[in-house]
N, C-alpha and C positions, 0 to 999 in steps of 0.2 A: 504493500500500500504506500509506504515511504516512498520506493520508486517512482509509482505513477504522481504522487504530488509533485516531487522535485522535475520528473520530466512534464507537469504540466506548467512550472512556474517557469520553466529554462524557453521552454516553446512560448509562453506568451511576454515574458521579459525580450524574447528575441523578435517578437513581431511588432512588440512595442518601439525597439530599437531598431528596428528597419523603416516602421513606420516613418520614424523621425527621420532617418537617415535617404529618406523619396524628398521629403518638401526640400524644392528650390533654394539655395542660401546664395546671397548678395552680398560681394563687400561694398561697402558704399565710401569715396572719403570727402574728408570735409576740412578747409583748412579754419587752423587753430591756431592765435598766440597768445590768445588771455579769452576770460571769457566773456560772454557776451549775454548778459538775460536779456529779456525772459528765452531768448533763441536757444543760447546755450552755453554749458558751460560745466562743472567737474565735480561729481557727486564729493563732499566731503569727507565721506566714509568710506564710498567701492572705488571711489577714482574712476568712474566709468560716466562717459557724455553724457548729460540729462538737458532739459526745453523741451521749448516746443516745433527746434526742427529734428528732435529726434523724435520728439511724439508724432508729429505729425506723420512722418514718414513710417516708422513701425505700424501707426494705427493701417494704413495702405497696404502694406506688408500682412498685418493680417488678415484684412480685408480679400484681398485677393492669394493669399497662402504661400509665402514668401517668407522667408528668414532674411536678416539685415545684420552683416559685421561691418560694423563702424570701425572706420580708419582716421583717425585725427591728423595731418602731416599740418607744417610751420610753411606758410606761404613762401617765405621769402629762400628755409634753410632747407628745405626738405623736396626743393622742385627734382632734380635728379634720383633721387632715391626713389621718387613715387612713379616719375615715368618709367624708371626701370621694372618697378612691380607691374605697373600699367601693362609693359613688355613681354610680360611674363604671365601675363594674364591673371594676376591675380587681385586687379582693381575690374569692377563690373561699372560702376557710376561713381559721377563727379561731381556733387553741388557748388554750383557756380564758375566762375571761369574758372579753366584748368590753367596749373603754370606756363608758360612761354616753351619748355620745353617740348610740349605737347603741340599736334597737328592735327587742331579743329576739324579740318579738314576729314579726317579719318573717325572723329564719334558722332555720333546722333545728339545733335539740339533737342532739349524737353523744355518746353515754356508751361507747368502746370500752372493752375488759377490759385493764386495766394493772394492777400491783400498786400498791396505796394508799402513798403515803409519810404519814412522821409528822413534827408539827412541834414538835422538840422544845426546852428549855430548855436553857442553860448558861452554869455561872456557876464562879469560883473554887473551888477543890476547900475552899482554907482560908478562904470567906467566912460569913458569920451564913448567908446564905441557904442554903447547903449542906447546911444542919444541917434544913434547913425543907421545906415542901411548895411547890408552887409557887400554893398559895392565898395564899400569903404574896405574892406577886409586885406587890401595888398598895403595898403600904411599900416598895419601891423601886426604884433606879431604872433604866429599860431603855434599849435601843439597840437600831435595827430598820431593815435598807433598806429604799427605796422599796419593791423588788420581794416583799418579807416581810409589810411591813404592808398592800400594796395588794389583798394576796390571803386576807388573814382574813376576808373575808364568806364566803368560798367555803371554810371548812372545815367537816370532816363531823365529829361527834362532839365538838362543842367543848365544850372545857373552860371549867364556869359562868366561872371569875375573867376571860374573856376580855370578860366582860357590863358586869365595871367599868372603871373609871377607870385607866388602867395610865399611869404618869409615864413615855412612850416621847421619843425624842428621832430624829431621821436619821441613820444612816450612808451614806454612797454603794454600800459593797459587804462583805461579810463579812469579810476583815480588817482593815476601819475600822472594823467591829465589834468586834474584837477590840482593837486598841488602844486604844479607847475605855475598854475594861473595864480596861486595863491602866496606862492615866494615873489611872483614878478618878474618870471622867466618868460610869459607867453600873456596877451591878452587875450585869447580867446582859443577854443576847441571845436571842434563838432564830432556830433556822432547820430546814431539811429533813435531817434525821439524815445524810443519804449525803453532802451538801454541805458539813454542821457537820464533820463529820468527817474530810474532807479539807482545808480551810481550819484545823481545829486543829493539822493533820499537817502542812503545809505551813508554818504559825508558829512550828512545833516546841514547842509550847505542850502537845500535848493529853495529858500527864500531869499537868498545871497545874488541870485544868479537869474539872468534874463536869455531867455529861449528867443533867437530872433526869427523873427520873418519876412520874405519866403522861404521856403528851404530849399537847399543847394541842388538841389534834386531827388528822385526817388531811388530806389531799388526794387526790382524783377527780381523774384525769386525763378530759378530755371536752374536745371540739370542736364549734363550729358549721360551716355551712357554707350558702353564699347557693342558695337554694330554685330562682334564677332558672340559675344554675352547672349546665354538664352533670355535673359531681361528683355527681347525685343517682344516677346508673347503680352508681359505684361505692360506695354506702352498705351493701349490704350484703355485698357482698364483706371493705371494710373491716373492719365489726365483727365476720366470723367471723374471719380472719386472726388479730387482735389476742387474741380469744378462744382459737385452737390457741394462739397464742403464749405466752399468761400460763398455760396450761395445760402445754406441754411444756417449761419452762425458760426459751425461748428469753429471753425478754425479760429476764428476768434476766441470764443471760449478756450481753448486752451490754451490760447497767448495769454489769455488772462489768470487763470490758472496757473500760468508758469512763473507770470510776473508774482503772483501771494505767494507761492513757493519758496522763490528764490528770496523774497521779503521777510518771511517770516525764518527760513533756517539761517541768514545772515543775522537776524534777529535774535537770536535761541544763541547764536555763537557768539555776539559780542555782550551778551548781558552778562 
């Protein structure tokens, strides 16, 4: 009787691990050099990507029955390294532009429906510049992470002064941003409104600090994805999903969600 338990638990532990072992897995990468809420950014505890462009995208994934390994690479350090995996086939999809090393040419454009974020300015509520337009912004002086400035070729609707000469300098991550401005290294930063606005809130600054308008332009959420990847099956499931979604709420709602999140375990850690 022993036998037949033990070979009926081997046999169904084994279909249970094949089972798993048929669903589709995707590595997906996404560049990373600080993080970014409610979008994203580095659970405290597993170390592993959390937002809501990881929710969003998992929720698709399950949706349509797909596994997602997330690959984090550093836009600026890590372009050789990921085209080589790319190479090697072991990257499926790309969020957002791919590094320079990479030939557009050769993956599949995805424009899923997300709602646009704006990238806006901010600077000292009581500085000269507050009092100005943000055409003013090439007389002085800015502050901009890696992940901020690497992404203005890619915005929609940009604003002409972004044509000129802007005196920008690095920050590693939005509140070296903000210290910067507050030694009198930089008068002013931008960043993605939902992001700006938690990082003010978290410095305890953001009555300090004037959000100007318009904004510099938007960002298109859009993915690649390699032509050679059986990912091509789910291409258009993907884009209607994303489309109910920005249509009934949904996607919003967990931008919001993400942003309480990210508010309240910031919160729980510096009390």
């Amino acid at each position: 009787m022993r036998f037949f338990i033990c070979l009926w638990i081997t046999v169904v532990l084994g279909a249970d691990t094949a089972a798993q072992s048929s669903v589709p897995s995707f590595t997906i990468a996404m560049p990373y050099s600080s993080e970014i809420p409610p979008y994203i950014w580095l659970d405290r505890t597993t170390g592993k990507p959390v937002g809501s462009i990881i929710d969003n995208h998992e929720l698709v994934a399950q949706k349509l029955g797909y596994h997602l390994r997330w690959r984090l690479y550093h836009p600026t350090q890590d372009q050789q390294v990921l085209f080589e995996e790319f190479q090697r086939g072991e990257i499926d999809i790309l969020i957002n532009k791919p590094p320079p090393t990479f030939d557009e040419a050769n993956l599949v454009l995805l424009k899923p429906s997300m709602p646009m974020a704006s990238l806006n300015v901010f600077t000292p509520s009581n500085s000269q510049l507050a009092q100005l337009t943000v055409d003013a912004l090439p007389d002085f002086r800015g502050v901009s992470t890696t992940m901020t400035t690497a992404s203005l070729d890619r915005l929609l609707e940009k604003h002409p002064v972004l044509s000129k000469d802007l005196q920008l300098v690095s920050a590693e991550d939005m509140p070296s941003s903000i210290i910067a401005i507050q030694q009198g290294q930089a008068d002013y930063s931008f960043a993605e409104r939902s992001s700006l606005i938690i990082a003010l809130r978290n410095a305890g600054v953001i009555d300090n600090y004037q959000i100007m308008e318009p904004p510099l332009g938007y960002f298109l959420s859009f993915m690649y994805y390699n032509p050679q990847s059986d990912f091509t099956q789910y291409e258009k499931g993907l884009l209607d999903i994303f489309f109910k979604y920005l249509n009934n709420g949904r996607l919003e709602h967990i931008k919001i969600r993400n942003m309480r999140r990210y508010i309240r375990e910031n919160h729980d850690r510096t009390d």
